[in-house]
N, C-alpha and C positions, 0 to 999 in steps of 0.2 A: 525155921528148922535148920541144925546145920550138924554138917557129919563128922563125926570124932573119927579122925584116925592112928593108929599106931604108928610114932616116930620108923618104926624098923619099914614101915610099910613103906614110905615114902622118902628110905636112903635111895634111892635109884632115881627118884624122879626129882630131887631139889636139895640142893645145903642151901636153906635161908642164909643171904648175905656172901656167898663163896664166890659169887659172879660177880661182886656190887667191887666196884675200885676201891681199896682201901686210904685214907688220908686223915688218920685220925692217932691219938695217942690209945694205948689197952683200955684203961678204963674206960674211956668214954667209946670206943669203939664197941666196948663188948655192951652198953646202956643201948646203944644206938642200932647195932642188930636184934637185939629186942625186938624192935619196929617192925623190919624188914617180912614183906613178904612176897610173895612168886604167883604169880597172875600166868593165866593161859586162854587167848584169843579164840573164841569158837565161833564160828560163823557159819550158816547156811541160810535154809527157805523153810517156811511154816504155813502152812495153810489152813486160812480160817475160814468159817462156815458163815454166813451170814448174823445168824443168831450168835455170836463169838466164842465159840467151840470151835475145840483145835480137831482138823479135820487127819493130818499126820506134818511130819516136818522129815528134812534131809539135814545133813550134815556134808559140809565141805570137809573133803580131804580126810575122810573117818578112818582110812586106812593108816594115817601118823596118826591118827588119836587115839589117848589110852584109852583102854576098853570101859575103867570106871567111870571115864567122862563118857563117853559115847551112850552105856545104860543110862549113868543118872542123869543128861538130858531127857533122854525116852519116859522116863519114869515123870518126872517134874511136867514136859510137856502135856504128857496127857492127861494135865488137871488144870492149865494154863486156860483162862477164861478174856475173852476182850469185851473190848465194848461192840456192841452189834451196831451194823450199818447196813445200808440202803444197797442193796445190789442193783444193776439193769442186766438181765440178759444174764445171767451167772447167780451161780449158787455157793462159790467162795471165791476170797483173794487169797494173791499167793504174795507174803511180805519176805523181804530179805530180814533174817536175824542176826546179831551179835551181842555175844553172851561171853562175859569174862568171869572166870572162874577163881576164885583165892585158895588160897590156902596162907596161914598163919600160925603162931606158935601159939597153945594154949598152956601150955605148964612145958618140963624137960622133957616129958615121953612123949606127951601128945601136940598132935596138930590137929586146925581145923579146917574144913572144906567145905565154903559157899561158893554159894554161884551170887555174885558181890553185883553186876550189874548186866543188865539186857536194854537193847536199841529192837525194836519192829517197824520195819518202814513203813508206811504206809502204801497200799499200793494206788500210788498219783503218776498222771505221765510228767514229762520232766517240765513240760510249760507250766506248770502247776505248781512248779517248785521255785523256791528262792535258790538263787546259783551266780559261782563265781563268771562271770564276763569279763573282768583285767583281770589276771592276777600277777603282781609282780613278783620276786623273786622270792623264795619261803625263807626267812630269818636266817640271817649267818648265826653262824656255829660262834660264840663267844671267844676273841682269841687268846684271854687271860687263863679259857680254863684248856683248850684245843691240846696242850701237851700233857694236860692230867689225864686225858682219856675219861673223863666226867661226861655222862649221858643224862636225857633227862626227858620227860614229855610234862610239853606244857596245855594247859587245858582254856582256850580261849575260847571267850563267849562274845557275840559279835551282834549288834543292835542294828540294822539298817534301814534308812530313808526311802522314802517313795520314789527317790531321783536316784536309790542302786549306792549312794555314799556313806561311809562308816557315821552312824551317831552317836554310838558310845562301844566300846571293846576293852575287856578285862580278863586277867587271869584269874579263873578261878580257884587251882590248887597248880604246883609242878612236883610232877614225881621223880624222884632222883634215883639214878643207879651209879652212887657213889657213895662212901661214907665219910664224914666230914666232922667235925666238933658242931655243933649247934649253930655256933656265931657266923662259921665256914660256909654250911646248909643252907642260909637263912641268905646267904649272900648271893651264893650259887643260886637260888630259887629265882630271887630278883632278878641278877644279871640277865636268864634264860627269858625269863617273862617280860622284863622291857624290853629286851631285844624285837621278840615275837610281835607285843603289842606294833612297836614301832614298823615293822615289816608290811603285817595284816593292815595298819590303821589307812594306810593309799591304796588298797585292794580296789574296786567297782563292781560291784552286784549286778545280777539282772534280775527284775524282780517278776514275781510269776503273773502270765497273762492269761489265764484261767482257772478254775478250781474254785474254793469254799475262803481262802487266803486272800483273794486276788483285789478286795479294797481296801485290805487290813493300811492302817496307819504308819506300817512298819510292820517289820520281819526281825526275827533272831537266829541264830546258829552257832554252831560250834566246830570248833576245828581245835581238834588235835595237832598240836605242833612237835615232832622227834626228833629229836638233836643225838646224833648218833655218833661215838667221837670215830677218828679216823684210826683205821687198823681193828674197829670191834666188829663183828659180826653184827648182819642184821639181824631181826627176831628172825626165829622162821615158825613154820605153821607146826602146832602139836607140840612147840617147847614150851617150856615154863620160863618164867623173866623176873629175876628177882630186883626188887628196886622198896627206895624207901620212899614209902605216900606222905605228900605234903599237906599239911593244915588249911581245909577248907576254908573258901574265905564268902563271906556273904555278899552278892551283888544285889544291890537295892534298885537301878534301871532293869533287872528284871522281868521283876516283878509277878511272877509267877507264868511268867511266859517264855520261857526258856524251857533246854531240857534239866528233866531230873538228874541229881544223883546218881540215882538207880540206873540213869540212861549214859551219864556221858561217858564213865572210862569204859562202856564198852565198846565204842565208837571207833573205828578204823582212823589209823593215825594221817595226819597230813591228807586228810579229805575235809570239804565242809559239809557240815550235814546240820539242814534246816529243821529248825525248833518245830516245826507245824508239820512234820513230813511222820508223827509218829503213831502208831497208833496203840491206843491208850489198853491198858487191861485191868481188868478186873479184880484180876485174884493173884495172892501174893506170889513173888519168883520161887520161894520156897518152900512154897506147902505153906499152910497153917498151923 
């Protein structure tokens, strides 16, 4: 399910591409906003029931959030179904959420508004979790593109050894908040993503010393990587972020052990967050 809205509705909250750096000739510039669309970070806590019914949930920071987001979470959750688990001693868990929201252009009047992807932690204490123990410095900022004001988040996916050392790391999409020619785009994505790979690949893990995880052969996760150029604003909470999504790409060392789609760009940026830490749900983000 996903919500039609009137262009008129949503001149105040977004001009698809008005915020994205411009580096392109008209034609191809006006092809390439096409693309473009404006994401907004919701995050809070949810609370599920043993038998995986949603028992209620909170919202960080509701007071900046628009009001249509703040209902249509309400609404959506309370049909939100997970998988049931084993309680001791308790009758629900309480997971942290992040839920990103889209909106895109569907014709000239109209826009669309999903809710594009959701992360539920699982509620583990942290020895149970795969987590950074070195990390060294997060990716320089590129300095071919550093005076273009070119931003961009890269989406790494991260395979680890029983001994905590990177065994395989790739990028799986980079989203740009720039507009480029194709050839331009295609370069900019690269640049951003080997940099990243080359940053994260001497990271050191600690790997989790208890929980359901704790003999697996290996661990996955994913980090977010945000290249912010210098003199832009950060995101902030309750705004919208226009940028143009890059061409998934398929990681075959996966292998179905990673997070979803559905999971990763909701994922707080420049954090790592383990593939095993989620807890799975039942029933679709958007209604049926």
């Amino acid at each position: 399910m996903r919500s039609t809205l009137p262009l008129r509705l949503l001149t105040l909250l977004l001009c698809l591409g008005a915020a994205l750096s411009v580096h392109a000739g008209k034609r191809n510039d006006d092809a390439i906003r096409r693309q473009a669309e404006s994401s907004l970070l919701v995050s809070g806590e949810i609370v599920i029931a043993a038998d995986g019914k949603v028992l209620g949930h909170t919202l960080d920071g509701v007071d900046k959030l628009p009001k249509g987001i703040v209902d249509l979470t309400a609404k959506l959750a309370s049909n939100w179904t997970f998988e049931p688990v084993t309680l001791a001693n308790a009758q629900a868990t309480r997971s942290r959420m992040s839920l990103l929201y889209v909106v895109k252009p569907l014709d000239e009047n109209r826009h669309t508004l999903e809710l594009r992807s959701a992360s539920f932690e699982a509620d583990l204490p942290p020895e149970a979790r795969i987590s950074v123990a070195r990390r060294g410095r997060m990716p320089a900022y590129p300095q071919a593109l550093v005076a273009n004001g070119i931003g961009a988040t890269v989406y790494l996916h991260v395979k680890v050894g029983r001994d905590g050392k990177v065994m395989n790391i790739d990028a799986s999409h980079v989203n740009l908040r720039a507009i480029g020619s194709e050839k331009n785009m295609a370069l900019w994505r690269d640049a951003f993503a080997k940099l990243s790979i080359q940053a994260v690949r001497g990271w050191t893990f600690k790997p989790p010393t208890t929980g359901p995880d704790v003999d697996a052969p290996y661990w996955t996760g994913t980090l977010p990587v945000m290249f912010i150029a210098e003199g832009v604003p950060e995101p902030q909470p309750g705004k919208w972020e226009a940028y143009i999504p890059g061409p998934r790409k398929i990681i075959p060392w996966l292998d179905g052990h990673g997070l979803t789609a559905e999971q990763t760009d909701a994922l707080a940026p420049n954090q790592f967050h383990s593939g095993g830490n989620q807890r799975r749900m039942t029933s679709p983000l958007m209604g049926g």
